[in-house]
BAVOVEX-805678 format. One line per 8 residues: number of its first residue (from 1); their letters; for each residue x, y, z of C-alpha. Coordinates in Angstrom, 2 decimals. Layout:
BEGIN
NUM = a = X Y Z; ...
//
This chain:
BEGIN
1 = xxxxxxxx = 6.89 -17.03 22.74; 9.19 -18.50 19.95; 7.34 -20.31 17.30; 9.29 -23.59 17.41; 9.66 -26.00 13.66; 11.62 -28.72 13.06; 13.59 -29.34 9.48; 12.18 -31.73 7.14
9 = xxxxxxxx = 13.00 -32.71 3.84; 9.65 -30.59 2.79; 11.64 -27.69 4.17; 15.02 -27.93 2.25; 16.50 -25.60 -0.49; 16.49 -28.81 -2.75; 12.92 -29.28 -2.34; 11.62 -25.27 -2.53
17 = xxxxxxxx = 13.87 -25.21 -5.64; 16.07 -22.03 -4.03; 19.29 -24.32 -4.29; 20.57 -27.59 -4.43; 21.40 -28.81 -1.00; 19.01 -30.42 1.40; 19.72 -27.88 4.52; 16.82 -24.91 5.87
25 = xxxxxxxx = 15.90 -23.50 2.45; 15.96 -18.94 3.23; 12.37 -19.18 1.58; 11.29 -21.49 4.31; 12.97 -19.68 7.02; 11.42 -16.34 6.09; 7.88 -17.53 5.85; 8.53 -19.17 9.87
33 = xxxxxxxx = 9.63 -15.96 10.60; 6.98 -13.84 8.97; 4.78 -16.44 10.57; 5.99 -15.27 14.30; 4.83 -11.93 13.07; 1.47 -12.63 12.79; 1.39 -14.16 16.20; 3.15 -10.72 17.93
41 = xxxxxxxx = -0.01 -8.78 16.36; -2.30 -10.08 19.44; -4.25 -6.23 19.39; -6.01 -6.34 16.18; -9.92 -5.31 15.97; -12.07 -8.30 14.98; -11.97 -6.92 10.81; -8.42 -6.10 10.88
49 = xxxxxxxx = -5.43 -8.17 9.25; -2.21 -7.52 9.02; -0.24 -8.33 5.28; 3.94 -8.20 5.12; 5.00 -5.43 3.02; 9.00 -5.48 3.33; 11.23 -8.11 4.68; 15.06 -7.88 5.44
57 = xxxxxxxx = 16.90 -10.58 6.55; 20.40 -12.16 6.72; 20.44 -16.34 6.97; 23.39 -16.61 8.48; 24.08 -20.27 9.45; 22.84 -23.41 7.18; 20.14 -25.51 9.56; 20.79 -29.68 8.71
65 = xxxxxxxx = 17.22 -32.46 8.38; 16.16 -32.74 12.26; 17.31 -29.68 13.22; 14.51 -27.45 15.72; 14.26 -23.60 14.77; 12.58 -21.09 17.07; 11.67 -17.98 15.53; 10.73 -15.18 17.62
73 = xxxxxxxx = 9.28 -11.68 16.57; 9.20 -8.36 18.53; 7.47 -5.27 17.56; 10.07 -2.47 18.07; 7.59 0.40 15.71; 4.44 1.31 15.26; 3.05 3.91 13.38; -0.45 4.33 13.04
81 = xxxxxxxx = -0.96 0.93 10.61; 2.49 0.14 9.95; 4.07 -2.40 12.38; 8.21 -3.23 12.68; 9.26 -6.25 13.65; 12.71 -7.06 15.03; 12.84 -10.86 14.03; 15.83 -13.61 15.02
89 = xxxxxxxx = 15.70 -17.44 14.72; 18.03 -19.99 16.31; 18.53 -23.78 15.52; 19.73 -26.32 18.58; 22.73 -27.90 16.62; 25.69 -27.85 18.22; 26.53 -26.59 21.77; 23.68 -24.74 22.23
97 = xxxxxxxx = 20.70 -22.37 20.49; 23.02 -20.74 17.64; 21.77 -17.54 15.88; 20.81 -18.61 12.08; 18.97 -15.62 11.12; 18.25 -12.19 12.25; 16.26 -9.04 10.74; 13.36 -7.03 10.38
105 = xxxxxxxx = 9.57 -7.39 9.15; 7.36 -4.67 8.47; 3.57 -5.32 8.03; 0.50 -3.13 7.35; -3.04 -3.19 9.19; -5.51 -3.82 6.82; -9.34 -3.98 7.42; -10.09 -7.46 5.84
113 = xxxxxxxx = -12.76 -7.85 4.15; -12.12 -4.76 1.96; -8.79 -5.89 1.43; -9.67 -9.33 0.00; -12.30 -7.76 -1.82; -9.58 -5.77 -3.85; -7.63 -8.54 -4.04; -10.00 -11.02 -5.59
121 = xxxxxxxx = -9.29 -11.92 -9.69; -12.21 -9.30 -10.27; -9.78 -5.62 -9.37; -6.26 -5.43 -8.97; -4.97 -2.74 -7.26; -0.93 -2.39 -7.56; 2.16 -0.18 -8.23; 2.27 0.77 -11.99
129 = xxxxxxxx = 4.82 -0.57 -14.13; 6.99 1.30 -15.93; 5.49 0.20 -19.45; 2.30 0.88 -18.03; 2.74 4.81 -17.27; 1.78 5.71 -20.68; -1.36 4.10 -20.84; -2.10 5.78 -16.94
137 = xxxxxxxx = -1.39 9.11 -18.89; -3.97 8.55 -21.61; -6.59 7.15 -18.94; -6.24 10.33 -17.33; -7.22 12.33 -19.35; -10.13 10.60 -21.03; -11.63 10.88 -17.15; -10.91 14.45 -16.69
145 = xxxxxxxx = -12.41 15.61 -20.21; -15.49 13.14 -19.64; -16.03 13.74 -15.77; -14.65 17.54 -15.41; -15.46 19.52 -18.20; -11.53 19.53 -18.96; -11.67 20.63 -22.71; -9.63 18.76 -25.13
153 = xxxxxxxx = -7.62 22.10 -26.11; -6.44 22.61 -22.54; -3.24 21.24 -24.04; -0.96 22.44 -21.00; -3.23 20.31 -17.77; -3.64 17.68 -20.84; 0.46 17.43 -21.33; 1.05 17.19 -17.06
161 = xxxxxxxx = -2.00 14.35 -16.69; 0.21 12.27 -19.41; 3.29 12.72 -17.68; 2.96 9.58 -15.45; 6.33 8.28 -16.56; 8.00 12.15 -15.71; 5.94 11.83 -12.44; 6.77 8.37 -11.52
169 = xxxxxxxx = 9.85 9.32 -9.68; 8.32 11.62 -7.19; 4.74 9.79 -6.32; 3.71 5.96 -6.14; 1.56 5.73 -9.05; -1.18 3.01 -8.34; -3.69 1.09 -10.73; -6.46 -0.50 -11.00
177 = xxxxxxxx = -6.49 -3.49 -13.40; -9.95 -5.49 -14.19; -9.55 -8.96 -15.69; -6.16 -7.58 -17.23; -7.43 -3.63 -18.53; -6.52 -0.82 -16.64; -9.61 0.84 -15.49; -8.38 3.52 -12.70
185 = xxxxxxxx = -5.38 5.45 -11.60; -4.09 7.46 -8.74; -0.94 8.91 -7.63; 0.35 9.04 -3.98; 2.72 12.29 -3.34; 4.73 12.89 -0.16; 4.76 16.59 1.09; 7.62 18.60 0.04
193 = xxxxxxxx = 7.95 17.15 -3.18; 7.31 18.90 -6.38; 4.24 17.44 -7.36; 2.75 18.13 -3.64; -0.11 20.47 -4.42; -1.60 20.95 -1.35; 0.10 19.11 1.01; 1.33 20.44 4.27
201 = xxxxxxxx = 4.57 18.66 6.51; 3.46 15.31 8.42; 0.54 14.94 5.01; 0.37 12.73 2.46; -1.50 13.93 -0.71; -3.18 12.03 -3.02; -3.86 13.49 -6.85; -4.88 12.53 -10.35
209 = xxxxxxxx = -7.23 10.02 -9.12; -9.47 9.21 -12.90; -11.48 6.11 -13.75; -11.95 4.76 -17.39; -15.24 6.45 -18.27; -16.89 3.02 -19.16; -16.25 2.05 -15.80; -17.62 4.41 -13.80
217 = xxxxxxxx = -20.23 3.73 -10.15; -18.66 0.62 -10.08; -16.90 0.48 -7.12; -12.97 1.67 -8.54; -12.92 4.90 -6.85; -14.05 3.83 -3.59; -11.06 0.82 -3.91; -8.57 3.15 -4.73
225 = xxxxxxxx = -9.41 5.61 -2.21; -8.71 2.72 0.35; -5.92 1.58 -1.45; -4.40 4.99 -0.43; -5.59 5.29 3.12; -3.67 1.04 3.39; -0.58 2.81 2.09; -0.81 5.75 4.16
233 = xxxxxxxx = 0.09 3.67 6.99; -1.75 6.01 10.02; -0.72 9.54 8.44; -3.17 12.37 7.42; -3.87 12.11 3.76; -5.09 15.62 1.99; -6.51 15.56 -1.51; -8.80 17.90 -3.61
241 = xxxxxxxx = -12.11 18.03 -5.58; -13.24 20.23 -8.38; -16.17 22.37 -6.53; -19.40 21.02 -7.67; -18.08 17.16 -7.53; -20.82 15.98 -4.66; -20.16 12.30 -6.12; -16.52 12.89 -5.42
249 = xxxxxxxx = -16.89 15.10 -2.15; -19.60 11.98 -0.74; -16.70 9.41 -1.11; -14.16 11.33 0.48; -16.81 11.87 3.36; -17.83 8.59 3.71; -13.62 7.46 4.63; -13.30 9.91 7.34
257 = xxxxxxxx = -11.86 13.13 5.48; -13.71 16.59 6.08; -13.63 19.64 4.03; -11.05 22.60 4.89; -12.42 25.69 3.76; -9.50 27.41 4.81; -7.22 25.86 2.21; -9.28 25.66 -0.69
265 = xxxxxxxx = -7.71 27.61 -3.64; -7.94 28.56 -7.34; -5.26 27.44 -9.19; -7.01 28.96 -12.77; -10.07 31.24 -13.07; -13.49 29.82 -12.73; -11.70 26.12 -11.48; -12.03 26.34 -7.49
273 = xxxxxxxx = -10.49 23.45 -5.51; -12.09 21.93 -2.49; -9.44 20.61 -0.19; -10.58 17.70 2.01; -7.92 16.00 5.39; -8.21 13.16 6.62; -6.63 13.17 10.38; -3.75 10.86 11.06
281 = xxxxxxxx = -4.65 7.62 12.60; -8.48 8.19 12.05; -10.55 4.92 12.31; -14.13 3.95 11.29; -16.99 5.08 13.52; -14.12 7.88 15.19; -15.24 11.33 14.82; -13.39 13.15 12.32
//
C-alpha cells in the first residue's frame, strides 16, 4: 500500500532550506519514501528495528502546494539483516499519477534496545575519520601492551597496530567515542584482502579490537562486538583471541561465535591464536 502525503508549505524546498522555491523539497520526499520503508518491514521480531543505511534516488519531476504523493516501497533483497528496497513516488498533477521519483533504500535489522543504547550521548560508535586514525593507532597499542603482554620493544606488531591510516583503505575502521574521547577501536576486514588474517570466502573478519586501558569492564567491548555483528549484515564473522584471554573468549561466546580448533594457528612462537566463527545469519537463543 502506497503511503499517500499531500504538499504543504511545511514541505517545500523554501521552507527545509534545500532551495529557494516553494515546490516538494528532495529532503522531504526522501524521508516519505524512507518512511514507506519502514512500513514494507511487516516481519520484524518484537526487539528488532530497522535504521536506513544508504539511499539513492533521482527526483525527477518538481511536485507544486496541494499536490498528493504516494510513495510506495518494495523489498527486492534480503540478506541476512540487510534489506533493499526498490522505492518510486508519483504526484496526481496533470493527466494522471506522474513518476516524480524513483530509487533504492537499503536498511539494516538492528535489535533495539542495544542499538539505542550505543547510540545514546554516553558511547558513540562510528566510522573513524581520517584525522582520527592516528590516535586509533596509539590506542592500540597502549591496549595490547597493558592487556596482552605485548612488550614495548616488539617494535615490528607495535609499527602494524599504528598503521590505521595505511589500513584504512582495506577495513572499516570503527570507534568508540565517550563524551568526545576515543575509548575503543576495531577494524572490520573483508576476506581476500590483505589484512584478512584468518578469514575464509563468504567471512567477514574482525581484528585489532583494543579498549583504552582506563576504560576497561565497562561495557566498550561488548558494544563494539555488536557494532560488528549490525555491520555484518547476516554473514559469518571470524575473529581471534590470544590463548589464555577467557574475558575475551566469554564475550565472543556469549554473541553466538564458537571456537574452531581446527584453525587456530601460531603466527610467532609461544603466541597461539584461538579462532572463534560466528555462523551466518545466527540469531539469539539459535544454537550455534
Amino acid at each position: 500500500m502506497p503511503r499517500s502525503h499531500v504538499v504543504t508549505t511545511e514541505d517545500t524546498a523554501l521552507a527545509l532550506g534545500s532551495g529557494d522555491v516553494s515546490v516538494l523539497a528532495t529532503p522531504r520526499l526522501i524521508a516519505w519514501l524512507e518512511a514507506a520503508t519502514v512500513d514494507a518491514c511487516n516481519d520484524l521480531a518484537p526487539d528488532e528495528a530497522s535504521v536506513g543505511t544508504r539511499v539513492d534516488i533521482e527526483h525527477l519531476v518538481a511536485s507544486p502546494l496541494g499536490a498528493r504523493v504516494d510513495a510506495v516501497a518494495e523489498l527486492v533483497h534480503r540478506d541476512g539483516r540487510l534489506l533493499r528496497f526498490a522505492v518510486t513516488a508519483h504526484h496526481d498533477v496533470g493527466g494522471g499519477p506522474v513518476l516524480i521519483a524513483q530509487g533504492q533504500v537499503t536498511r539494516v535489522v538492528v535489535r533495539r534496545e542495544p542499538f539505542l543504547a550505543r547510540v545514546g550521548a554516553d558511547l558513540i560508535i562510528r566510522e573513524a575519520l581520517p584525522e582520527e586514525l592516528p590516535a586509533v593507532g596509539d590506542l592500540r597499542v597502549k591496549a595490547y601492551v597493558a592487556g596482552y603482554g605485548m612488550a614495548k620493544d616488539e617494535v615490528a606488531y607495535a609499527a602494524v597496530l599504528r598503521d590505521a591510516p595505511g589500513q584504512a583503505a582495506q577495513s572499516q575502521i570503527l570507534v568508540a567515542l565517550r563524551h568526545g574521547e576515543l575509548v575503543g577501536t576495531v577494524a572490520i576486514v573483508p576476506a581476500g584482502c590483505p589484512l584478512a588474517e584468518v578469514a575464509q570466502p563468504g567471512e567477514v573478519e574482525f581484528r585489532f579490537m583494543a579498549v583504552a586501558p582506563h576504560a576497561w569492564r565497562q561495557g566498550i567491548a561488548q558494544a563494539l562486538v555488536e557494532a560488528v555483528i549490525d555491520r555484518s549484515a547476516g554473514q559469518g564473522l571470524v575473529c581471534t583471541v590470544i590463548e589464555g584471554n577467557e574475558p575475551a573468549a566469554d564475550l565472543y561466546f556469549s554473541h553466538g561465535f564458537i571456537p574452531v580448533p581446527a584453525r587456530d594457528h601460531v603466527p610467532v612462537p609461544d603466541v597461539r591464536l584461538r579462532v572463534f566463527t560466528r555462523p551466518a545469519g545466527w540469531v539469539p537463543g539459535a544454537a550455534p
